[in-house]
LUMKE-288765 format. One record per residue (C-alpha): z, x, y. Coordinates in pm, 1 decimal. Layout:
LUMKE-288765
node zz->Z&xx->X&yy->Y
...
//
This chain:
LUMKE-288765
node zz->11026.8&xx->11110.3&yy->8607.6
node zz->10858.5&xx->10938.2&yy->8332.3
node zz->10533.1&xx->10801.6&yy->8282.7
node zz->10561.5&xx->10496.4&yy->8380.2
node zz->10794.8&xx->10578.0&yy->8686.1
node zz->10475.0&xx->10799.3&yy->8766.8
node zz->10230.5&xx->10522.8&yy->8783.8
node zz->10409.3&xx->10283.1&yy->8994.9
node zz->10457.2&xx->10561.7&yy->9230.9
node zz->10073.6&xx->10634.1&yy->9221.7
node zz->9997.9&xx->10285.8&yy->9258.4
node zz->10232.8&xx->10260.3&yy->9563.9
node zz->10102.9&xx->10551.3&yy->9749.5
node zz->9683.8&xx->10414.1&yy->9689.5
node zz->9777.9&xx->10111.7&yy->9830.3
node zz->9984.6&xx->10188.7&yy->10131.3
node zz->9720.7&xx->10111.3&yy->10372.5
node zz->9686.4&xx->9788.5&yy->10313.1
node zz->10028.4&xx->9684.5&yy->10193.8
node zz->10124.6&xx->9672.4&yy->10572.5
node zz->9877.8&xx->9411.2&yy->10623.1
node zz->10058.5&xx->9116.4&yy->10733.7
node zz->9832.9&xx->8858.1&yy->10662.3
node zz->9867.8&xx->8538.8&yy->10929.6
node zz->9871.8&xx->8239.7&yy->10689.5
node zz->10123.3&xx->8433.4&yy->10432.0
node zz->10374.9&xx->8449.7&yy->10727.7
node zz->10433.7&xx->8024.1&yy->10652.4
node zz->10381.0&xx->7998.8&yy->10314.6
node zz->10178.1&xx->8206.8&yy->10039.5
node zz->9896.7&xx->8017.8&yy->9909.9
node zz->9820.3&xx->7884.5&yy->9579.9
node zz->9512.0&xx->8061.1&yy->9394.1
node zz->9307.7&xx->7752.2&yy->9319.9
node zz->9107.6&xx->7781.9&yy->8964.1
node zz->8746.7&xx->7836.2&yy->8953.5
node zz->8575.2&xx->7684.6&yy->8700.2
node zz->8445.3&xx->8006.6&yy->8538.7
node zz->8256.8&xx->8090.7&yy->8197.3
node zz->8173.7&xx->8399.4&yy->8074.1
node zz->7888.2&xx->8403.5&yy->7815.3
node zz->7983.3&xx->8601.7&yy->7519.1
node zz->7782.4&xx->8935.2&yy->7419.7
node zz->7672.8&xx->9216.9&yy->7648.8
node zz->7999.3&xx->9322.9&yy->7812.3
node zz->8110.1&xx->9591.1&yy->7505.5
node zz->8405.2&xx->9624.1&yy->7405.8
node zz->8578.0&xx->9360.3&yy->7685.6
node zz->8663.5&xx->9036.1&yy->7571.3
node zz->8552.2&xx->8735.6&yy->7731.0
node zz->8880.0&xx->8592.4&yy->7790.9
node zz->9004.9&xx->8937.7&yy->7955.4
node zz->8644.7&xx->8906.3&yy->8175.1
node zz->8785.2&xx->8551.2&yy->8267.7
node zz->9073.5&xx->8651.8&yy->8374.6
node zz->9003.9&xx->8944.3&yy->8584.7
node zz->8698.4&xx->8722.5&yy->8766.8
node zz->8950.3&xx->8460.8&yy->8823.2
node zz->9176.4&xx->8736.4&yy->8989.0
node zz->8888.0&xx->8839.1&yy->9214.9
node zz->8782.1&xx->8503.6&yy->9289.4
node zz->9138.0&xx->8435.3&yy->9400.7
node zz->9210.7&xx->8661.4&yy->9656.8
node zz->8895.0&xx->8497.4&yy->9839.0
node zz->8931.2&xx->8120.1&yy->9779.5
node zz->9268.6&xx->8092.0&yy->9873.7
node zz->9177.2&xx->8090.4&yy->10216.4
node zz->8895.0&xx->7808.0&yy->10175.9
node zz->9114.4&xx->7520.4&yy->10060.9
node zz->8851.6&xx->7255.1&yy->10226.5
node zz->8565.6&xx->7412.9&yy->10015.3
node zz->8415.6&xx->7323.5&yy->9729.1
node zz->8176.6&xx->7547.3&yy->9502.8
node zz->7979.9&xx->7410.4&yy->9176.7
node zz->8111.1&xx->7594.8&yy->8867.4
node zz->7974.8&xx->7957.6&yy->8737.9
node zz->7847.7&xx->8083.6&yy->8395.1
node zz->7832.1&xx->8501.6&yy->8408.9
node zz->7642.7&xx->8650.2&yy->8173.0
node zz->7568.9&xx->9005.8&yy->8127.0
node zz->7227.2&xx->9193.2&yy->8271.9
node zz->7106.6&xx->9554.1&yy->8196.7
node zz->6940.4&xx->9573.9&yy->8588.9
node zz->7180.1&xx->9527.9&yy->8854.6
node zz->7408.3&xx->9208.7&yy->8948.1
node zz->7247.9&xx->8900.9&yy->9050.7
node zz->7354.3&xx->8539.7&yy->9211.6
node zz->7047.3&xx->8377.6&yy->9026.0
node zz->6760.5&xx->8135.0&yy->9174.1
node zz->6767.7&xx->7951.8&yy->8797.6
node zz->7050.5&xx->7727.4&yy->8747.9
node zz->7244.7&xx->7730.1&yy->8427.4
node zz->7255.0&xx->7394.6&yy->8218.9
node zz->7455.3&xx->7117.2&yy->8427.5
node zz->7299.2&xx->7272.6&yy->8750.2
node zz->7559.3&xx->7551.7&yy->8727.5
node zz->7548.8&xx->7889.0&yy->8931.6
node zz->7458.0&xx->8189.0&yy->8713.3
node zz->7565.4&xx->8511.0&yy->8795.1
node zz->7454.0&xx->8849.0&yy->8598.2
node zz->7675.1&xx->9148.8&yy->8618.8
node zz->7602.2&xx->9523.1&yy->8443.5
node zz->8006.6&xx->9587.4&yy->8394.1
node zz->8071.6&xx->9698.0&yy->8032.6
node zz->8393.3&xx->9746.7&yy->7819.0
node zz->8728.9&xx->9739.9&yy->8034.7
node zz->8656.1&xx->9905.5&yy->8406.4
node zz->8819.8&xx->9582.2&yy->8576.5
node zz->8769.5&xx->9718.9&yy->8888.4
node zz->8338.0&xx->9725.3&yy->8873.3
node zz->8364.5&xx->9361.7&yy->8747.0
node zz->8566.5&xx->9260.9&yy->9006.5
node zz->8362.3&xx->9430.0&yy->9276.7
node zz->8071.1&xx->9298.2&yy->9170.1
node zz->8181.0&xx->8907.0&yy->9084.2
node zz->8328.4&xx->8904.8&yy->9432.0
node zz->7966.8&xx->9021.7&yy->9583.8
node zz->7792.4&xx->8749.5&yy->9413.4
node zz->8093.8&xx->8506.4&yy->9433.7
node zz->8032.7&xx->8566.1&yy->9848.7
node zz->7659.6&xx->8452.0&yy->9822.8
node zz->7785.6&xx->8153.0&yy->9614.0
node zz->8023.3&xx->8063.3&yy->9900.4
node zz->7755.2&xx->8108.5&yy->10203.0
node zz->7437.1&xx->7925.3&yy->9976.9
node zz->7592.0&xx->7653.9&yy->9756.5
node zz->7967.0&xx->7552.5&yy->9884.0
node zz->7986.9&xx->7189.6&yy->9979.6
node zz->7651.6&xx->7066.5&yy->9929.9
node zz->7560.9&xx->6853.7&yy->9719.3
node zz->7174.1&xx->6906.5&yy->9754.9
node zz->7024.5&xx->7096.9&yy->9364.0
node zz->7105.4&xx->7427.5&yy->9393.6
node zz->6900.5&xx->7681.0&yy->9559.6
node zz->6927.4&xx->7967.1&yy->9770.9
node zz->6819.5&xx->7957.5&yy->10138.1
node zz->6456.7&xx->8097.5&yy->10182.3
node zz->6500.3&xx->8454.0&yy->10299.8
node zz->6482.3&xx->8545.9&yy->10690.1
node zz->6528.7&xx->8869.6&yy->10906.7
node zz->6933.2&xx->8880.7&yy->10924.1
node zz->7007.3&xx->8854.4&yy->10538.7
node zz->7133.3&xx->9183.5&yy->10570.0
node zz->7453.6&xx->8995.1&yy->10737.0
node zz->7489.7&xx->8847.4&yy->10482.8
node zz->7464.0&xx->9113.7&yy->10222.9
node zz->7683.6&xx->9331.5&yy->10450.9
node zz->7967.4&xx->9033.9&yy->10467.6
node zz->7905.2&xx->9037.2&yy->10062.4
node zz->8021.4&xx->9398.6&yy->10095.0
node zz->8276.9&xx->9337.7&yy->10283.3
node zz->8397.9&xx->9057.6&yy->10028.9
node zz->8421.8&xx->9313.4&yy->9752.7
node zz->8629.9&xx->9538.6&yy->9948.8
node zz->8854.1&xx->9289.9&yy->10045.5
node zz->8914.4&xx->9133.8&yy->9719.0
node zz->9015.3&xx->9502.9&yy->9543.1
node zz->9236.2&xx->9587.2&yy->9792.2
node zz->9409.3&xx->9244.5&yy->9766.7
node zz->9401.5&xx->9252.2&yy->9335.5
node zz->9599.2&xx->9630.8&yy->9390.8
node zz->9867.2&xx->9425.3&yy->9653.1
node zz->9915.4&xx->9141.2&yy->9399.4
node zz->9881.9&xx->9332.5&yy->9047.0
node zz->10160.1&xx->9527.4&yy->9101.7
node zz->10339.0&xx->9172.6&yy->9130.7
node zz->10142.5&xx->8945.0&yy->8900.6
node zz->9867.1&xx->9065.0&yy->8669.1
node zz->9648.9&xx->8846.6&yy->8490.7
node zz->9846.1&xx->9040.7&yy->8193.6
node zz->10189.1&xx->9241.3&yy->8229.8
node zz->9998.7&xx->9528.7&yy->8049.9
node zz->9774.3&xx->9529.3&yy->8331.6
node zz->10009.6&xx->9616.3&yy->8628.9
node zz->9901.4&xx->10006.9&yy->8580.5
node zz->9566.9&xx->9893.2&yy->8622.1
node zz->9647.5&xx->9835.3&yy->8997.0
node zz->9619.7&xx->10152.0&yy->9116.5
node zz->9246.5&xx->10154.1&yy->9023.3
node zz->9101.9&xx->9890.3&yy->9184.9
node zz->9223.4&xx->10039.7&yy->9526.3
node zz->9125.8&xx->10378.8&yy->9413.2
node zz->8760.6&xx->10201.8&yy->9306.8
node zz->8709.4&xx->10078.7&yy->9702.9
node zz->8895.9&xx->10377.0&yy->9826.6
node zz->8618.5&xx->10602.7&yy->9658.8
node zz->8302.6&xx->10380.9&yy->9728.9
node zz->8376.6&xx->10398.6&yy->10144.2
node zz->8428.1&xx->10801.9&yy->10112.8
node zz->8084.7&xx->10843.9&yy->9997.0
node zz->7918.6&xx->11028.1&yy->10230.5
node zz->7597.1&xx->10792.6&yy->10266.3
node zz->7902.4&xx->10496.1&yy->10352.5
node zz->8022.9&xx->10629.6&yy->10624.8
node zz->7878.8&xx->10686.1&yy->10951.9
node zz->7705.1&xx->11034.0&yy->11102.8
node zz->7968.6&xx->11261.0&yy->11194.6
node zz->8070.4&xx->11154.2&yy->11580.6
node zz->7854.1&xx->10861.2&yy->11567.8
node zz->7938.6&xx->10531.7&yy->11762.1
node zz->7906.4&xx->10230.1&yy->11536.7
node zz->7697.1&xx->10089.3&yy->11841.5
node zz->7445.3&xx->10373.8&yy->11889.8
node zz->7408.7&xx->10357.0&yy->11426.5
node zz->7319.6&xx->9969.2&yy->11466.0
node zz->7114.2&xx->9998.0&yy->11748.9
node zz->6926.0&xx->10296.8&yy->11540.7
node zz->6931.0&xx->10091.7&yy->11202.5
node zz->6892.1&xx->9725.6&yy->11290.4
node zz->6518.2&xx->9703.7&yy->11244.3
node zz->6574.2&xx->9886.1&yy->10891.7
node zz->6805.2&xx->9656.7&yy->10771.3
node zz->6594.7&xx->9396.9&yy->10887.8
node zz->6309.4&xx->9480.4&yy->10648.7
node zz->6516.4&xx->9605.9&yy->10359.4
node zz->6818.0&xx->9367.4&yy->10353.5
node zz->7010.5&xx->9520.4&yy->10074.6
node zz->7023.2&xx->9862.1&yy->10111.9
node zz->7368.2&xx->9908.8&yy->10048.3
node zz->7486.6&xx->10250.0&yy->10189.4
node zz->7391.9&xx->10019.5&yy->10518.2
node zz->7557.8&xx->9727.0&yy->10391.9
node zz->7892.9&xx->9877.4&yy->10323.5
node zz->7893.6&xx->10103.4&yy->10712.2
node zz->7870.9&xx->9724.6&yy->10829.6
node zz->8122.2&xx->9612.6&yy->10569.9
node zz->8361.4&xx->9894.2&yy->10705.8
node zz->8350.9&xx->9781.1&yy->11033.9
node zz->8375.2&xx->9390.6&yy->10916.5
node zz->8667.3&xx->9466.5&yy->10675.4
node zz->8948.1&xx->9511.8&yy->10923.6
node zz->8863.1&xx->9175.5&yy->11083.9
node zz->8877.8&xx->8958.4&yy->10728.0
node zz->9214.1&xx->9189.2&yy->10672.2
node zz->9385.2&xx->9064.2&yy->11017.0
node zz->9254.6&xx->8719.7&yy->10952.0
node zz->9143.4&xx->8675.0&yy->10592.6
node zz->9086.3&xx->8251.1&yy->10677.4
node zz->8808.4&xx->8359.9&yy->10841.7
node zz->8656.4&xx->8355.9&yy->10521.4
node zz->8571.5&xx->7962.3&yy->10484.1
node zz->8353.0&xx->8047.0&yy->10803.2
node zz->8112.1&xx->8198.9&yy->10526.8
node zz->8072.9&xx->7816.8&yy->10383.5
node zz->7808.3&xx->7778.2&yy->10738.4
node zz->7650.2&xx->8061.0&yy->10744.6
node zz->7356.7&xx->7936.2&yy->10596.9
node zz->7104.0&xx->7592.2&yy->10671.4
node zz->6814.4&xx->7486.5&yy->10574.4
node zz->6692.0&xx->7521.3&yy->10942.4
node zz->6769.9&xx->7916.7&yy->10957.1
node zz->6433.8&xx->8076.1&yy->11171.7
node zz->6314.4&xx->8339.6&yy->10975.0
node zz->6277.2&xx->8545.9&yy->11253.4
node zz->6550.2&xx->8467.3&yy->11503.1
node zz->6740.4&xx->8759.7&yy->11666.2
node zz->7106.1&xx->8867.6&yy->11551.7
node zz->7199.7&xx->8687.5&yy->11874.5
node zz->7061.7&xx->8357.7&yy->11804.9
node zz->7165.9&xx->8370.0&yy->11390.2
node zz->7528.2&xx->8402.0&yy->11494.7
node zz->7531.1&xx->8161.9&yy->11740.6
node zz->7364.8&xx->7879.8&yy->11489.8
node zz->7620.3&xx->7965.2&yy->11302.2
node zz->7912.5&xx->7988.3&yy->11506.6
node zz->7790.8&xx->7607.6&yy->11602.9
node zz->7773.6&xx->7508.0&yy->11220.0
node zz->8110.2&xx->7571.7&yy->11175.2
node zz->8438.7&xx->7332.3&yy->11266.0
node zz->8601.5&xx->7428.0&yy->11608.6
node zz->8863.0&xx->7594.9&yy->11426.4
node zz->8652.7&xx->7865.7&yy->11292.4
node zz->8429.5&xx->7936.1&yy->11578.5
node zz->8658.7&xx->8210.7&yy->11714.8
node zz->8635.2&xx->8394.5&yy->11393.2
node zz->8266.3&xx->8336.4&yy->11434.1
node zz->8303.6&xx->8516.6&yy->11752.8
node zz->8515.1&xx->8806.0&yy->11637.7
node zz->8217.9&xx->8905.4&yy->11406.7
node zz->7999.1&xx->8892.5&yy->11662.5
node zz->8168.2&xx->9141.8&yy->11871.8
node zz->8111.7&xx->9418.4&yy->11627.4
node zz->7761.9&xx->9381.0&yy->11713.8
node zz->7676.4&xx->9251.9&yy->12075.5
//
């Protein structure tokens, strides 16, 4: 068997989990990746081009807006940061969201786990609003959405390794797909990601809630949640758009999990509330 016969195998075999996923609006018709308007300032990234950045961000950003068709985000500018990735509070000229990321050279599957972190607070902060941008002052249950952020970058690797094998952003790049699976695949089998050995989801939450609470963005926390979110975007990946109303400007800093989900469960349209209510369950 030769090389290349090789890597498609090993590219088949890392993404068999998920390839069985049967998602409910591809069973009509597949959807159309919409284009984000994305820059990516020059210098910073290595030895990666900024076109080849583009095009893997627009990849990521893909598998998640296809499902929002009804929203609307203001346009990004990424630039590169030394510190840690970052959805910024300063807008870029032409009141533009700026996101930092600390990828460097080619790993396309760390830029496209990050981007679709930050591209998930974009979504639940700044989608359809047409308000100056700024994020929502920060209250008790951020960690929801930090853990939903999680769950975003999951979601979006495990859907570039489904359609790379199909359509990369460059033929070249179609033995690249076995990575980004690989990349989630070995972020949830870290140890501090997964849950106590014959632990209950129920009995961790109860145990952790107040942490994550205080400290919103721990993310050994964040992805446990996103773990038990994931399978829930995966059945029903419109859910999504539900993230557009997770956020107001009337959010009580200090409100129970209880009372956050059902404000938003309320801000969304009728036919997202169920979806609303699915997350929930996880947790109540």
């Amino acid at each position: 068997m030769n090389s290349a016969a090789v890597s498609k195998l090993a590219a088949s075999l890392l993404c068999l989990p998920v390839i069985g996923i049967v998602h409910a609006a591809d069973k009509s018709r597949r959807w159309e990746f919409r284009s984000i308007d994305i820059r990516v300032q020059a210098g910073g990234f290595g030895v990666a081009s900024a076109s080849d950045i583009h095009a893997v961000l627009q990849s990521a950003a893909g598998e998640l807006s296809q499902y929002w068709p009804r929203t609307q985000l203001p346009s990004i500018d990424v630039y590169h940061r030394a510190d840690h990735p970052q959805t910024d509070s300063r807008r870029a000229a032409g009141n533009r969201i700026a996101i930092g990321l600390t990828a460097r050279d080619n790993p396309w599957a760390q830029y496209s786990f990050q981007f679709a972190h930050e591209f998930c607070h974009a979504l639940a902060n700044y989608s359809n609003s047409s308000r100056p941008l700024g994020r929502y002052p920060r209250h008790a249950n951020l960690w929801l959405e930090e853990s939903l952020c999680e769950t975003a970058s999951l979601f979006a690797l495990r859907a570039m390794c489904r359609s790379w094998q199909t359509d990369p952003p460059h033929p070249a790049w179609r033995e690249y797909a076995m990575w980004l699976n690989s990349y989630a695949k070995e972020r949830l089998a870290l140890a501090k990601n997964r849950l106590p050995p014959v632990t209950q989801f129920s009995i961790w939450f109860r145990e952790n809630q107040s942490l994550l609470r205080r400290n919103p963005t721990e993310r050994s926390r964040n992805t446990i949640i996103a773990t038990q979110l994931l399978p829930i975007f995966e059945a029903d990946p419109r859910g999504w758009e539900a993230l557009a109303f997770l956020n107001s400007a009337s959010i009580n800093p200090q409100s129970s999990l209880a009372q956050h989900l059902a404000q938003w469960r309320s801000r969304c349209p009728q036919r997202l509330r169920s979806f609303v209510t699915k997350v929930e369950s996880v947790f109540l």
